[in-house]
N, C-alpha and C positions, 0 to 999 in steps of 0.2 A: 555654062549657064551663069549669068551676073548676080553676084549676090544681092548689087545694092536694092533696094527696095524706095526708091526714091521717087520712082514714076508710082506706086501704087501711091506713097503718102500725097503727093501733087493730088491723084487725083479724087483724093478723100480731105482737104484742108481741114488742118485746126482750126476751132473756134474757143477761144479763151473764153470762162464765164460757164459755157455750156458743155453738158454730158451726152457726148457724140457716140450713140451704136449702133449697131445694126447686126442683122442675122445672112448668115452668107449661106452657100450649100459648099461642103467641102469636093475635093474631086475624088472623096470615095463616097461620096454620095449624101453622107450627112451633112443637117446642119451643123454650126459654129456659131457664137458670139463673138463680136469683135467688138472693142472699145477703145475709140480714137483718143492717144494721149499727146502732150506737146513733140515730144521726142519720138512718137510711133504707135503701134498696134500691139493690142491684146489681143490674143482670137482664144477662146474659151470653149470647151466642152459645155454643152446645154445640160449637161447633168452628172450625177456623179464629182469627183474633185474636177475643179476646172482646168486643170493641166493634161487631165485624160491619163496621167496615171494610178496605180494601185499598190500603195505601201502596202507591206509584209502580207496583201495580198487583199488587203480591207480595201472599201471604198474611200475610203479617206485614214489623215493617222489620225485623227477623234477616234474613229472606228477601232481602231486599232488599240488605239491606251484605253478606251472603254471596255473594248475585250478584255485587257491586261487585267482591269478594275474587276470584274465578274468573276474572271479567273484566282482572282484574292482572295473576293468574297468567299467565294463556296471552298477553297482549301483551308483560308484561318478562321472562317465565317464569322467576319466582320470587313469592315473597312479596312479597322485599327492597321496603321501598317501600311498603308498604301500611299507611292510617293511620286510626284513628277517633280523631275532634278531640272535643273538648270535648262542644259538642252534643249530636253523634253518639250517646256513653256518655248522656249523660243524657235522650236520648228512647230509647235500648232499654233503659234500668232501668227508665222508667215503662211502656214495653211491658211485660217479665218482671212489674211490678208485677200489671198485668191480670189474667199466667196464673198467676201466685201465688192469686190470690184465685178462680178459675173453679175451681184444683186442689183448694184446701180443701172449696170446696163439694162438689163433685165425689167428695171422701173420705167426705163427708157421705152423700153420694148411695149409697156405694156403687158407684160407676161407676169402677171400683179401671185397669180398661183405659185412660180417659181420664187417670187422674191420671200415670198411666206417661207417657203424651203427653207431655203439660204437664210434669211431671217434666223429664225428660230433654231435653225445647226447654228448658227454665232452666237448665242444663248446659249445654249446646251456647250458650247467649247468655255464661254465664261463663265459660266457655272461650274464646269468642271476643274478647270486652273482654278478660281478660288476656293475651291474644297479642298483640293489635293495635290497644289502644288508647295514644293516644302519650302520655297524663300519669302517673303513676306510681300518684296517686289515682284516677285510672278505673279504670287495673289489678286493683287492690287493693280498693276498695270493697265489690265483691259478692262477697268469698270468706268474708267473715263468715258468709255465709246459706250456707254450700254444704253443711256438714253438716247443716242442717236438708231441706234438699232431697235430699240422700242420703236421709236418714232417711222422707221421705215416700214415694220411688220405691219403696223398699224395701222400705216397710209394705204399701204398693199392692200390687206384687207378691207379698206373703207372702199379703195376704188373699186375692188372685185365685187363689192357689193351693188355699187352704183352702176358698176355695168350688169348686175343681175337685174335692177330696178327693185331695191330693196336697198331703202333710204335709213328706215329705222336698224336695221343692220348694220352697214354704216355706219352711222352715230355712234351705237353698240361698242363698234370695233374702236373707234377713233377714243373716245370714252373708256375702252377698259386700256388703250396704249396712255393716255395720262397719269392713271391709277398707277401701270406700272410702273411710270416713271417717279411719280409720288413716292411710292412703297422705296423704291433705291435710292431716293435723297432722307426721305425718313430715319434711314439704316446709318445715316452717319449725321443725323441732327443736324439736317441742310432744309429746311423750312423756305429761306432766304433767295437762296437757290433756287429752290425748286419754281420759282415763283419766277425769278429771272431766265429761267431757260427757254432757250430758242426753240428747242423741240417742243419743247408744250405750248410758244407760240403759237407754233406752226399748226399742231395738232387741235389748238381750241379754233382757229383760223378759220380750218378745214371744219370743224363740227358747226359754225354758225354757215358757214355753206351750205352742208349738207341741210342744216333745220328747214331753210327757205326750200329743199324741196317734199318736206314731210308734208302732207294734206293735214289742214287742222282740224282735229278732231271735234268731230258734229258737236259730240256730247257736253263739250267743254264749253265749247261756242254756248250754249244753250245753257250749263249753269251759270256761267258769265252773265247773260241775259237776264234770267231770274234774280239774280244778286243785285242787278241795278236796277230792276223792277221793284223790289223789293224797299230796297232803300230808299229810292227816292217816292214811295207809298203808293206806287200804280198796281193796286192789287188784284185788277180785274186781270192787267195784262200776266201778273205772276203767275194766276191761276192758271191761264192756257199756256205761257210755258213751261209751268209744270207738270201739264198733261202731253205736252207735248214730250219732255224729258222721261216720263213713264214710258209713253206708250215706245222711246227709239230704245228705251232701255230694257226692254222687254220683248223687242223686235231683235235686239244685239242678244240677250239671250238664248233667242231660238232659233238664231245662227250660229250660237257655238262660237260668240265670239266675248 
């Protein structure tokens, strides 16, 4: 059997610029992720670590030094003491590497549930190295990517919203993914930054999108109206629409809304 694989990449072409994936069925019957690079294929497990294997026996080695961490706790009962060495940091960045690339695909896919996953495990791996890894550079290294990773969870969730047709959700999500990015520039007195970031471009972008499909609310509409009723002294017309503002606000109360 030929190893080269030169007739599959033909007939899958790269395209520079864009994030090429697709779901395949394997020939034991599962699916796969694949993700077209210049030089070749990624084919990705749908779940679990993307390689489809199981360090010391865990789903992933997050899994695995987290066990180690729990295992600390309850023998010295504390933290105090608990270390990720050199190594350590640099085989769970090339883990997160994995789910960085199964996530993209995966945004690709539309499979906005999975990137949430994946998302938030690349969190949980960042958070964990800067708590407890013992060089100062392992600390530090993966907080470069985090507002990029905010920014994906974020988008995820907006879109899974909007395909729920739940717009104010949406918003919600896109909204608290700036916050978070906020709060991690904040933490090293990056105001400046946070301001110039591409991710919270993207992310305020996507929130004035979404606003155009929120329905404007009635009630608003209608004090708006009274306030310029008001002002400009047509007090016949404020009258009715303040009874009008009563009566939808009294109507919204007994709906339970």
């Amino acid at each position: 059997m030929s190893l080269d694989i030169g007739r599959i990449l033909d007939g899958w072409p790269y395209e520079a610029g864009h994030v090429m994936a697709r779901r395949i069925r394997g020939d034991d019957g599962r699916d796969r992720i694949q993700l077209r690079l210049d030089l070749g294929i990624l084919q990705m497990e749908t779940t679990g670590r993307p390689d489809g294997r199981r360090p010391h026996d865990q789903e992933s080695l997050l899994d695995h030094y987290e066990q180690q961490f729990r295992r600390h706790v309850d023998r010295e009962g504390s933290p105090e003491g608990f270390e990720l060495d050199e190594q350590a940091c640099e085989l769970l960045r090339t883990e997160g590497v994995m789910y960085y690339h199964r996530y993209l695909a995966e945004f690709v896919l539309e499979d906005f549930a999975a990137v949430i996953r994946d998302t938030e495990r690349n969190i949980r791996l960042f958070d964990f190295c800067a708590a407890y890894a013992k060089e100062d550079s392992d600390r530090h290294v993966l907080e470069q990517y985090r507002p990029y990773v905010h920014m994906m969870c974020a988008r995820a969730r907006a879109m899974q919203a909007l395909k729920d047709n739940r717009p104010k959700t949406a918003l919600a999500a896109v909204q608290k993914g700036v916050e978070d990015i906020r709060r991690f520039y904040d933490r090293f007195a990056q105001r400046e930054a946070f301001e110039a970031c591409g991710e919270v471009a993207i992310l305020r972008g996507l929130a004035k999108e979404i606003e155009t499909r929120i329905p404007a609310d009635p009630l608003q509409k209608l004090r708006q109206a009274l306030d310029k009723a008001v002002t400009e002294e047509r007090y016949e017309e404020a009258a009715s629409l303040r009874d009008q503002l009563r009566r939808a606000t009294e109507q919204l109360a007994r709906d339970g809304e």
